[in-house]
mmCIF file of the N, C-alpha and C atoms, coordinates in Angstrom:
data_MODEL
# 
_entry.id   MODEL 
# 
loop_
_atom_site.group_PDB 
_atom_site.id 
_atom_site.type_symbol 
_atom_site.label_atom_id 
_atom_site.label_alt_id 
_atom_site.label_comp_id 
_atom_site.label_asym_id 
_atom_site.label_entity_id 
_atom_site.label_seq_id 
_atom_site.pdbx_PDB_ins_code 
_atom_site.Cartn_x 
_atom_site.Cartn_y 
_atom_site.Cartn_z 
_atom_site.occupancy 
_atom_site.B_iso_or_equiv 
_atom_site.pdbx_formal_charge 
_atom_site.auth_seq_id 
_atom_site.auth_comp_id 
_atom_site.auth_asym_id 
_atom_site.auth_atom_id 
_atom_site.pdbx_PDB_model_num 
ATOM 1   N N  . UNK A 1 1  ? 0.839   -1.181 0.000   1.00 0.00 ? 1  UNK A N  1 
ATOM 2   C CA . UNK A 1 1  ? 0.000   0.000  0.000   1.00 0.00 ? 1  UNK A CA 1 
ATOM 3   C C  . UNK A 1 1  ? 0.884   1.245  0.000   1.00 0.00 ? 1  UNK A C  1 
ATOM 4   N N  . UNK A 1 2  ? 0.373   2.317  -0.767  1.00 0.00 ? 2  UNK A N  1 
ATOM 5   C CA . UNK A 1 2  ? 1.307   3.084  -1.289  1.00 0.00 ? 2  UNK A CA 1 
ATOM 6   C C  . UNK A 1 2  ? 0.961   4.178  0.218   1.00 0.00 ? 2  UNK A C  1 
ATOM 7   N N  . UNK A 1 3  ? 1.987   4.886  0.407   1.00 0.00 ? 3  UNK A N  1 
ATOM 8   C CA . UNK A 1 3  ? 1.629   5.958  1.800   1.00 0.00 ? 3  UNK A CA 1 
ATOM 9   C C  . UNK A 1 3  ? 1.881   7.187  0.802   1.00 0.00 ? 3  UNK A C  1 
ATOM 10  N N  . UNK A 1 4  ? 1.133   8.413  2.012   1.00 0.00 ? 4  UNK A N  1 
ATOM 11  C CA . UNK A 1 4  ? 0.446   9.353  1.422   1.00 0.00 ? 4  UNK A CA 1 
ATOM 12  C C  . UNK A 1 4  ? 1.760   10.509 2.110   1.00 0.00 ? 4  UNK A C  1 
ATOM 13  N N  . UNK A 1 5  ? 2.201   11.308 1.136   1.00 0.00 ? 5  UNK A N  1 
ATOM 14  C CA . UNK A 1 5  ? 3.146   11.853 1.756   1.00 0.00 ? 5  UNK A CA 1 
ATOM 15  C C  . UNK A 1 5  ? 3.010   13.571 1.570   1.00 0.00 ? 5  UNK A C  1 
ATOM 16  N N  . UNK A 1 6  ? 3.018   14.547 2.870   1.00 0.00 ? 6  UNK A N  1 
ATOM 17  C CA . UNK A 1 6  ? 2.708   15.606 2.334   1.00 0.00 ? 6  UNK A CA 1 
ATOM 18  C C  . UNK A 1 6  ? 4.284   16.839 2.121   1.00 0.00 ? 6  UNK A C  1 
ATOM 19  N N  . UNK A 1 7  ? 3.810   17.749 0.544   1.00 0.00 ? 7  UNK A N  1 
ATOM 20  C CA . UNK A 1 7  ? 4.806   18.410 0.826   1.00 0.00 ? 7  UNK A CA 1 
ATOM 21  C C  . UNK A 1 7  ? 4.987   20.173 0.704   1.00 0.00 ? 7  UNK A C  1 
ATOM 22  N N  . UNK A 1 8  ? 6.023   20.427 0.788   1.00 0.00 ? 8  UNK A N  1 
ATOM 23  C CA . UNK A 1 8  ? 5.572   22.064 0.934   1.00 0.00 ? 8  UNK A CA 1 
ATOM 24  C C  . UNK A 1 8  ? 6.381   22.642 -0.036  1.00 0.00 ? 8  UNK A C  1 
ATOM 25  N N  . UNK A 1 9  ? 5.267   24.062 -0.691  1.00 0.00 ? 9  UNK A N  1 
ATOM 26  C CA . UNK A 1 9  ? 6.250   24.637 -1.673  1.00 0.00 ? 9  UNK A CA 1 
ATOM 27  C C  . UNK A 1 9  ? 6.124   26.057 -1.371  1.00 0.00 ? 9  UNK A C  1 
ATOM 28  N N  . UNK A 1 10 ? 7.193   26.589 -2.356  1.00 0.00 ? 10 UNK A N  1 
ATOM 29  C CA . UNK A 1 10 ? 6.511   28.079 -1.913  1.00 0.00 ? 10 UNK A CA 1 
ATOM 30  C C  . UNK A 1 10 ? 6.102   29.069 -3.041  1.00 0.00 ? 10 UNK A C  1 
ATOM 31  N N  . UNK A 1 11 ? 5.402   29.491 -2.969  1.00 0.00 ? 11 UNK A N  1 
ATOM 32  C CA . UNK A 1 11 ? 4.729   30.261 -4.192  1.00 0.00 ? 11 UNK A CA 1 
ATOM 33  C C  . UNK A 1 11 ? 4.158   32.152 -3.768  1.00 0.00 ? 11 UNK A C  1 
ATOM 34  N N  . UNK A 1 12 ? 4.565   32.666 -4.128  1.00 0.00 ? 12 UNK A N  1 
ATOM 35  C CA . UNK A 1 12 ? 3.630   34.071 -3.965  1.00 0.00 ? 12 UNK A CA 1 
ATOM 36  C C  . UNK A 1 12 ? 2.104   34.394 -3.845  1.00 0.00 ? 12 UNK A C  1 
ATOM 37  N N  . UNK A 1 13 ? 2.077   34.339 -2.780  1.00 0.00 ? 13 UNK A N  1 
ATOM 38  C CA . UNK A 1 13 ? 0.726   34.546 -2.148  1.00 0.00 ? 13 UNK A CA 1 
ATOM 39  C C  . UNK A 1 13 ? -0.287  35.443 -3.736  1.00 0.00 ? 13 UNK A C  1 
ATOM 40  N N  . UNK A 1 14 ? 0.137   36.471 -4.070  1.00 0.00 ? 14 UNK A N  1 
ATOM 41  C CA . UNK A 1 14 ? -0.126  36.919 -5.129  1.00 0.00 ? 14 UNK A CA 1 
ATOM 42  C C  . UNK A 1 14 ? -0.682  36.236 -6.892  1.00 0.00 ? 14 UNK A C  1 
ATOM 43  N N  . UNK A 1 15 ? 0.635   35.417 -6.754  1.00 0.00 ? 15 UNK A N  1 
ATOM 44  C CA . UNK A 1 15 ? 0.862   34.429 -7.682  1.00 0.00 ? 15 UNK A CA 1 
ATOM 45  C C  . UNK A 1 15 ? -0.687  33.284 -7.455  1.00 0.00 ? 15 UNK A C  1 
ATOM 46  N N  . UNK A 1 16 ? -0.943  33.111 -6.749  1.00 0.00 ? 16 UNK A N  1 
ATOM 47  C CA . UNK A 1 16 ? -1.539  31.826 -5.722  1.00 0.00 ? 16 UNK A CA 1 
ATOM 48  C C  . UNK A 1 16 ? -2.994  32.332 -5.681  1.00 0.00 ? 16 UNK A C  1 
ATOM 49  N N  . UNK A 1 17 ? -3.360  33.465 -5.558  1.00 0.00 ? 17 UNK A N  1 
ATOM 50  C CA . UNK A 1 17 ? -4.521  33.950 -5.771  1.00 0.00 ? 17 UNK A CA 1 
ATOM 51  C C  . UNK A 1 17 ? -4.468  34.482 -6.764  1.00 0.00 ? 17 UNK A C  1 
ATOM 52  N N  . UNK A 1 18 ? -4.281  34.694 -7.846  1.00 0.00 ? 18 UNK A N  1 
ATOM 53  C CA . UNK A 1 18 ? -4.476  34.998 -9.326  1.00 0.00 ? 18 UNK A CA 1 
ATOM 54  C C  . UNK A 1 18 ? -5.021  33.767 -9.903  1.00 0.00 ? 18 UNK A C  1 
ATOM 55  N N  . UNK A 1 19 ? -4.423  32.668 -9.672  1.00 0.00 ? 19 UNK A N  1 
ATOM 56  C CA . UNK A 1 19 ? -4.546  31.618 -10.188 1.00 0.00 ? 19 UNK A CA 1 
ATOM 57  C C  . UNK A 1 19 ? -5.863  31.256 -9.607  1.00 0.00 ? 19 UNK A C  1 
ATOM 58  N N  . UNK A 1 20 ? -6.125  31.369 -8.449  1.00 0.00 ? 20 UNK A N  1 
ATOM 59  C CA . UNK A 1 20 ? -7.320  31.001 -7.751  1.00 0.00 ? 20 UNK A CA 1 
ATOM 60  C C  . UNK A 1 20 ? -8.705  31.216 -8.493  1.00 0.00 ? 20 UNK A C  1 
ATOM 61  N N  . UNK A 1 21 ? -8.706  31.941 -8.400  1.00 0.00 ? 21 UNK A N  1 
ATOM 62  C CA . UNK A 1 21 ? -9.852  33.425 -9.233  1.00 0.00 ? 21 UNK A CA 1 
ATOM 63  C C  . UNK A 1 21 ? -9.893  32.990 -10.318 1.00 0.00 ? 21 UNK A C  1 
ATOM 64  N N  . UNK A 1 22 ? -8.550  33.013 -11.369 1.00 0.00 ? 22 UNK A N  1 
ATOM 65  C CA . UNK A 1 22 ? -8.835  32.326 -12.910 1.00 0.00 ? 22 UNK A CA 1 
ATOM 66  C C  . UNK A 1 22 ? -9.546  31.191 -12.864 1.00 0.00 ? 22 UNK A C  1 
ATOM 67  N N  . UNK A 1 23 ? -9.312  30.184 -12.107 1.00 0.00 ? 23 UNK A N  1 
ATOM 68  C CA . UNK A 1 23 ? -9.811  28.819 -12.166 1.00 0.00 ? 23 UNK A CA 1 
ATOM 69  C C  . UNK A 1 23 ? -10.832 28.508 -11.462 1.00 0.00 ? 23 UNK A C  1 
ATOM 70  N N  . UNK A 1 24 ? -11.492 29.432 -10.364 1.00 0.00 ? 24 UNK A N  1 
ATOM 71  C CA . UNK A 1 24 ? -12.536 29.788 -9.457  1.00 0.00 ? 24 UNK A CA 1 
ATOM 72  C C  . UNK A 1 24 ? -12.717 28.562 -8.598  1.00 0.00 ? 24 UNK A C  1 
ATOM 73  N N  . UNK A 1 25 ? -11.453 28.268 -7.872  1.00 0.00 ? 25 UNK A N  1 
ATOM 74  C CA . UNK A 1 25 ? -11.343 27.898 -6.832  1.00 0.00 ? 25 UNK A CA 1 
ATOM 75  C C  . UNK A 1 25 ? -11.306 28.423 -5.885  1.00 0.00 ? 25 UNK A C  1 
ATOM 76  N N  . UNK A 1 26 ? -12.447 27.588 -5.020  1.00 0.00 ? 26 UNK A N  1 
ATOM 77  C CA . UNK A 1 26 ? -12.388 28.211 -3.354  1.00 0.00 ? 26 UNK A CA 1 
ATOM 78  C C  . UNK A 1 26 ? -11.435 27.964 -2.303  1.00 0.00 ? 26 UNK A C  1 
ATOM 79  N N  . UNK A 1 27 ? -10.912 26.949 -2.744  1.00 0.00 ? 27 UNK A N  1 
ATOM 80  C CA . UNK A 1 27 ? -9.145  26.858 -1.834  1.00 0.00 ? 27 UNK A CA 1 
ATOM 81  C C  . UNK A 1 27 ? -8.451  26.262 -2.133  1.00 0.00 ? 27 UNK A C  1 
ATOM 82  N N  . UNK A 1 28 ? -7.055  26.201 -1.899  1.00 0.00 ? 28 UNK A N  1 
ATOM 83  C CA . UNK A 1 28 ? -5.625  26.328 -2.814  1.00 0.00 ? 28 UNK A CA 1 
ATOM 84  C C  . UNK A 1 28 ? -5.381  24.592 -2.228  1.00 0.00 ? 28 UNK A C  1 
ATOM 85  N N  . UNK A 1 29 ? -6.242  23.665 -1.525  1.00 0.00 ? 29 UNK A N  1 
ATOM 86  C CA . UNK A 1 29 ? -6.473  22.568 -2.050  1.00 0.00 ? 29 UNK A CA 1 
ATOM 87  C C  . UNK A 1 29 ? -7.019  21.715 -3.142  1.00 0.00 ? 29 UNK A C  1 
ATOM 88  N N  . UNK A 1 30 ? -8.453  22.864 -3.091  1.00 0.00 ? 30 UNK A N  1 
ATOM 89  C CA . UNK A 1 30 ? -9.299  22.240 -4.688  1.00 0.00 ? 30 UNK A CA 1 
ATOM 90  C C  . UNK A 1 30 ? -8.182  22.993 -5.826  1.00 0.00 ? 30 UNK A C  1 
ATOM 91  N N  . UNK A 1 31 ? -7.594  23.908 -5.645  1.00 0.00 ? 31 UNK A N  1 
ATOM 92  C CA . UNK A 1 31 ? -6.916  24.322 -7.062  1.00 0.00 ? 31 UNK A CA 1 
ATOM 93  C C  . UNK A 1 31 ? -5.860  23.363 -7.288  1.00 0.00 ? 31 UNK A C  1 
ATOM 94  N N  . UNK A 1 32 ? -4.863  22.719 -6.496  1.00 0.00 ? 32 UNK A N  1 
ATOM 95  C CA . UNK A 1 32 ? -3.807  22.007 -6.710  1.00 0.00 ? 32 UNK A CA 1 
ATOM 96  C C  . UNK A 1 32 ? -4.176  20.822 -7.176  1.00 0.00 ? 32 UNK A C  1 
ATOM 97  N N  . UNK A 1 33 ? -5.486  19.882 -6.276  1.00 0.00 ? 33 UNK A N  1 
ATOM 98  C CA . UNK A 1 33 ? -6.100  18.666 -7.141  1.00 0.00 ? 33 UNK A CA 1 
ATOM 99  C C  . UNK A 1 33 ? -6.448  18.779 -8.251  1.00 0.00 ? 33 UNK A C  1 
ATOM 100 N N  . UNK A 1 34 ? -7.116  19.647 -8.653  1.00 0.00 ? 34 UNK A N  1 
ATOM 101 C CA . UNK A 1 34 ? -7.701  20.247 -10.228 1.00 0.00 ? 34 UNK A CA 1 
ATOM 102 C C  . UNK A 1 34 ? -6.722  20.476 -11.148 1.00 0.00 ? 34 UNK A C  1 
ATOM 103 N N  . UNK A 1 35 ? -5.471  21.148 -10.995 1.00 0.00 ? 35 UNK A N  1 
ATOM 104 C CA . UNK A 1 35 ? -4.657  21.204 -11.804 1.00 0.00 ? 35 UNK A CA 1 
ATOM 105 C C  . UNK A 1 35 ? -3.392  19.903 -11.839 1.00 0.00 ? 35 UNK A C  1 
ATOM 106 N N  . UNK A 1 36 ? -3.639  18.765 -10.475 1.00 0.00 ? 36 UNK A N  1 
ATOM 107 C CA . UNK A 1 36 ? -2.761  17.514 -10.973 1.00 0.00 ? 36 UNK A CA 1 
ATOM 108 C C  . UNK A 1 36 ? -4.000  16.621 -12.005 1.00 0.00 ? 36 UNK A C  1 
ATOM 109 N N  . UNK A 1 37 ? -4.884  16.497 -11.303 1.00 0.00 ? 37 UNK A N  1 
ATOM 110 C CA . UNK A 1 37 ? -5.862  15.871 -12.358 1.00 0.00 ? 37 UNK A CA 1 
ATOM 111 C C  . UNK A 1 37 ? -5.909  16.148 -13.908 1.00 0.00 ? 37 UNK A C  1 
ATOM 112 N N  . UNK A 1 38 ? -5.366  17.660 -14.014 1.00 0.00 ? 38 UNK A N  1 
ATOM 113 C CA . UNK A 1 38 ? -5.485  18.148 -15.518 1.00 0.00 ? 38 UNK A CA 1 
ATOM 114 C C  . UNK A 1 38 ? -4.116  17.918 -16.289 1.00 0.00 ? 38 UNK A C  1 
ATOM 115 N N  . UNK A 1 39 ? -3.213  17.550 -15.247 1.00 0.00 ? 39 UNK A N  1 
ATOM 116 C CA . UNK A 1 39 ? -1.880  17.144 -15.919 1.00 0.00 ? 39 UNK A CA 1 
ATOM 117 C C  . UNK A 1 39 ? -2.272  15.862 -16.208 1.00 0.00 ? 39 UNK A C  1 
ATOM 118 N N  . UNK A 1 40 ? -2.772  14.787 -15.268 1.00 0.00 ? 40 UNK A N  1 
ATOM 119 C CA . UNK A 1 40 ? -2.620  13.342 -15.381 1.00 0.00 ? 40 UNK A CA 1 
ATOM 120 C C  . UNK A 1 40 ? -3.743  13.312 -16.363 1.00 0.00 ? 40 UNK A C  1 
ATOM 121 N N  . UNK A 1 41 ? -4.741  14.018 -16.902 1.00 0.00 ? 41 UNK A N  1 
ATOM 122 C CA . UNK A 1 41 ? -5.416  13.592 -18.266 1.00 0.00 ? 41 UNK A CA 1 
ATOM 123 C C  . UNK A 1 41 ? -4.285  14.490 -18.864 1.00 0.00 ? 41 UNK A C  1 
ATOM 124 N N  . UNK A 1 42 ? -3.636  15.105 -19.261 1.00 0.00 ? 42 UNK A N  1 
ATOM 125 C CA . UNK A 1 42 ? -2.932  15.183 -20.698 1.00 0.00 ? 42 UNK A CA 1 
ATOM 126 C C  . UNK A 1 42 ? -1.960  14.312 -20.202 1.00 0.00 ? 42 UNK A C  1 
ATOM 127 N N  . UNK A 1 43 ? -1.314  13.735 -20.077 1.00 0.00 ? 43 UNK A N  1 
ATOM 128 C CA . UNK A 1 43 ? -0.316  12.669 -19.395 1.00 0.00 ? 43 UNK A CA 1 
ATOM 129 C C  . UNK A 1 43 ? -0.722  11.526 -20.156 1.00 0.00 ? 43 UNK A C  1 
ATOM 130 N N  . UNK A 1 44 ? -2.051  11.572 -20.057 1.00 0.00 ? 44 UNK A N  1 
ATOM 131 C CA . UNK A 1 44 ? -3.181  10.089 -20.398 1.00 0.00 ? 44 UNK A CA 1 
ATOM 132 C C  . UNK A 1 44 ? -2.941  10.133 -22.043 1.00 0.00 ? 44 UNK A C  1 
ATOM 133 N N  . UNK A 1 45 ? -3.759  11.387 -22.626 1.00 0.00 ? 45 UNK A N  1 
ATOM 134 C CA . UNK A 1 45 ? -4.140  11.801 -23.614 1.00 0.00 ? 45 UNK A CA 1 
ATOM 135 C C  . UNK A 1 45 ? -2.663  11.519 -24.460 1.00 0.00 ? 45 UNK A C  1 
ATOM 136 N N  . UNK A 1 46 ? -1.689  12.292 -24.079 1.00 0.00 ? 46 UNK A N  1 
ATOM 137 C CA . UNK A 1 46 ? -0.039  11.871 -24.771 1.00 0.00 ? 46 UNK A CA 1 
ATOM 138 C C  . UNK A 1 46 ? 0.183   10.797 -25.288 1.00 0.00 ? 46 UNK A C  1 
ATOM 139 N N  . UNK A 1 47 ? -0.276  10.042 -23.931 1.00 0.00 ? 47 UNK A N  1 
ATOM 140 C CA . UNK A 1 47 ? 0.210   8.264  -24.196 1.00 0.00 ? 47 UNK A CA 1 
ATOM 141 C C  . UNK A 1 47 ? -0.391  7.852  -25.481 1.00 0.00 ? 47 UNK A C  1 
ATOM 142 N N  . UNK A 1 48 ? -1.774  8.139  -25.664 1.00 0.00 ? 48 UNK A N  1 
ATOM 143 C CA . UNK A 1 48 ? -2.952  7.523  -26.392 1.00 0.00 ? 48 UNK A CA 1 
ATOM 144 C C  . UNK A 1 48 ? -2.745  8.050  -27.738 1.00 0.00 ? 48 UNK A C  1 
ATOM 145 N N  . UNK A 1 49 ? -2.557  9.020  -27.616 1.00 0.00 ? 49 UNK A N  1 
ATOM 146 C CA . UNK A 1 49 ? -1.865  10.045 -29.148 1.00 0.00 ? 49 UNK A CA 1 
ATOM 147 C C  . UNK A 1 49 ? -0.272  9.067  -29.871 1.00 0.00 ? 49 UNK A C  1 
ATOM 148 N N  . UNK A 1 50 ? 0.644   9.057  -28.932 1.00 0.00 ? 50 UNK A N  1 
ATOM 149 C CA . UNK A 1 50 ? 1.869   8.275  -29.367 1.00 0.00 ? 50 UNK A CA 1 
ATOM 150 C C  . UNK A 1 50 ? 1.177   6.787  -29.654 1.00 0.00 ? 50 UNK A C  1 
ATOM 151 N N  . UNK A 1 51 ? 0.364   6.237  -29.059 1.00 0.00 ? 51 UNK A N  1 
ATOM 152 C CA . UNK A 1 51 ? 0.135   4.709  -29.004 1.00 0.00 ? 51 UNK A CA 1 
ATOM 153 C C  . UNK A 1 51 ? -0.456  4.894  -30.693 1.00 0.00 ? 51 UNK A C  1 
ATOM 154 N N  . UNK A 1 52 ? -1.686  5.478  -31.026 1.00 0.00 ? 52 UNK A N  1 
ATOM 155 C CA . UNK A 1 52 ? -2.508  5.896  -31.923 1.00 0.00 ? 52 UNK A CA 1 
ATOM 156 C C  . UNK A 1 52 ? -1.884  6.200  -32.843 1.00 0.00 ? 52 UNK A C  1 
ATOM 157 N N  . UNK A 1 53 ? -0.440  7.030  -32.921 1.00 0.00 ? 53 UNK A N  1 
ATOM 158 C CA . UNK A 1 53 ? 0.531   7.384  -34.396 1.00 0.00 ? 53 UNK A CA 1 
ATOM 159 C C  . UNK A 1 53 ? 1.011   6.105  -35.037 1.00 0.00 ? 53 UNK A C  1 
ATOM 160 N N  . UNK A 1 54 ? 1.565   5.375  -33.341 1.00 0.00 ? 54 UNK A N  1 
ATOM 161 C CA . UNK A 1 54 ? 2.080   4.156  -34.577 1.00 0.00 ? 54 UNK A CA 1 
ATOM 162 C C  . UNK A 1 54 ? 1.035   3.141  -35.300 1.00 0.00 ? 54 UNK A C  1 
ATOM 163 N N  . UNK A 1 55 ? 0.097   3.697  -34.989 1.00 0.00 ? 55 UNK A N  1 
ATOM 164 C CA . UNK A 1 55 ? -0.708  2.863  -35.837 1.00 0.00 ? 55 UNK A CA 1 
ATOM 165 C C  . UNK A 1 55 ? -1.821  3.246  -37.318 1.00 0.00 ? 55 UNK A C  1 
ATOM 166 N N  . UNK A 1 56 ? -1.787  4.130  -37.442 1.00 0.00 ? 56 UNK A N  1 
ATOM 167 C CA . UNK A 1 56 ? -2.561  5.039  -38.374 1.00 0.00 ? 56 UNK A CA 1 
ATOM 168 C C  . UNK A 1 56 ? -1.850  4.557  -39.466 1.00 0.00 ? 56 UNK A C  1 
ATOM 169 N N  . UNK A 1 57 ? -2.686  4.429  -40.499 1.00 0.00 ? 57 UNK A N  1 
ATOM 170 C CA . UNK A 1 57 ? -2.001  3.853  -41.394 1.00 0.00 ? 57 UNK A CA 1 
ATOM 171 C C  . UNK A 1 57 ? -2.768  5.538  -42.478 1.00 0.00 ? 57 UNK A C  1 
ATOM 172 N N  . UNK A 1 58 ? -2.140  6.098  -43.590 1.00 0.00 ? 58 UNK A N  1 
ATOM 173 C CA . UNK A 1 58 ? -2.197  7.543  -43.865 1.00 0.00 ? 58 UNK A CA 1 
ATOM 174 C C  . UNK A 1 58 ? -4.159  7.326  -44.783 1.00 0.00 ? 58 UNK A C  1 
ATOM 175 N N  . UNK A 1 59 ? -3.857  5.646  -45.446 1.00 0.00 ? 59 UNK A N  1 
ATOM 176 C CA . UNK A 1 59 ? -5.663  5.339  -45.754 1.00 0.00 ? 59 UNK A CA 1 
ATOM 177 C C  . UNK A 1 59 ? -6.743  6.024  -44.619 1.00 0.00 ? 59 UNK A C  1 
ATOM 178 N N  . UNK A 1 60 ? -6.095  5.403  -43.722 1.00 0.00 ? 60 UNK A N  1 
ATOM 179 C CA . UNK A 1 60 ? -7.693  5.371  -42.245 1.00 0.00 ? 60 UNK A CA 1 
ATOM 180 C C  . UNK A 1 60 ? -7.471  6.882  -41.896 1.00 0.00 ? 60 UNK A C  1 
ATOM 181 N N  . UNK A 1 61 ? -7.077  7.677  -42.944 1.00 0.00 ? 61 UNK A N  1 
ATOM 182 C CA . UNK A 1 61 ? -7.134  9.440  -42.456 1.00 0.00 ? 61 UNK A CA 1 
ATOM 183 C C  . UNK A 1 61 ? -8.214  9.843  -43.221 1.00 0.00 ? 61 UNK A C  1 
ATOM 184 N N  . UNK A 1 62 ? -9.213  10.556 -43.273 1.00 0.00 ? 62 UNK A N  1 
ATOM 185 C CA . UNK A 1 62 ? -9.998  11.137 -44.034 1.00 0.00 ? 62 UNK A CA 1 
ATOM 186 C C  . UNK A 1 62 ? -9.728  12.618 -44.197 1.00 0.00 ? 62 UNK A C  1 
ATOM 187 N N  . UNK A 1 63 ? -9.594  12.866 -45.527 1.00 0.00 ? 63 UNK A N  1 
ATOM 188 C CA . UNK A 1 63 ? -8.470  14.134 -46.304 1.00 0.00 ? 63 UNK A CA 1 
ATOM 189 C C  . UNK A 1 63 ? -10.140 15.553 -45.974 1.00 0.00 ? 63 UNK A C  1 
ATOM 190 N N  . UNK A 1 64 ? -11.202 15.089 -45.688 1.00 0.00 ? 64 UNK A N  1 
ATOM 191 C CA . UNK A 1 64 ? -12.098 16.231 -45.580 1.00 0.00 ? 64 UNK A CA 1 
ATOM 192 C C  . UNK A 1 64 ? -11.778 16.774 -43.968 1.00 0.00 ? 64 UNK A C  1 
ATOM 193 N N  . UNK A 1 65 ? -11.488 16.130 -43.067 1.00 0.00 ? 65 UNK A N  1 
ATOM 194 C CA . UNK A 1 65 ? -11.214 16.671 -41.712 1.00 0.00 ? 65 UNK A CA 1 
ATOM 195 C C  . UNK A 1 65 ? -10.040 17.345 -41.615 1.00 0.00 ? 65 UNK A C  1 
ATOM 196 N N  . UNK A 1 66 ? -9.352  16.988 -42.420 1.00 0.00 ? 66 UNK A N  1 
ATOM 197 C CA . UNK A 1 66 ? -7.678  18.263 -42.196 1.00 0.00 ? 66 UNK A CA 1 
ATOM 198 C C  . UNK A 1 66 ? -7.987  19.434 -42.965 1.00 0.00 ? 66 UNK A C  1 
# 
């Protein structure tokens, strides 16, 4: 079982509420989950894109969508 480990960074209070507001989070917990979640789907999405190139063959492209 994996353990849960906490850590500390430091950021400009300034910096930290700008970001808040853009993303309309109510605290700089929901903003940090929200923005690892949004890494680990493009993280996801990457994989699936590289997996998906090697396989496209240039037929299975349809020339009206580009």
């Amino acid at each position: 079982m994996a353990t849960s480990r906490a850590i500390t960074v430091r950021i400009s209070e300034a910096r930290l509420r700008k970001l808040m507001r853009a993303r309309k989070a109510a605290t700089q917990s929901e903003l940090i989950n929200t923005l690892l979640a949004e890494e680990e789907e493009r993280l996801r999405s990457h994989a699936v894109l590289r997996d998906t190139a090697r396989t496209v063959r240039a037929s299975d492209i349809d020339a009206r969508l580009l």
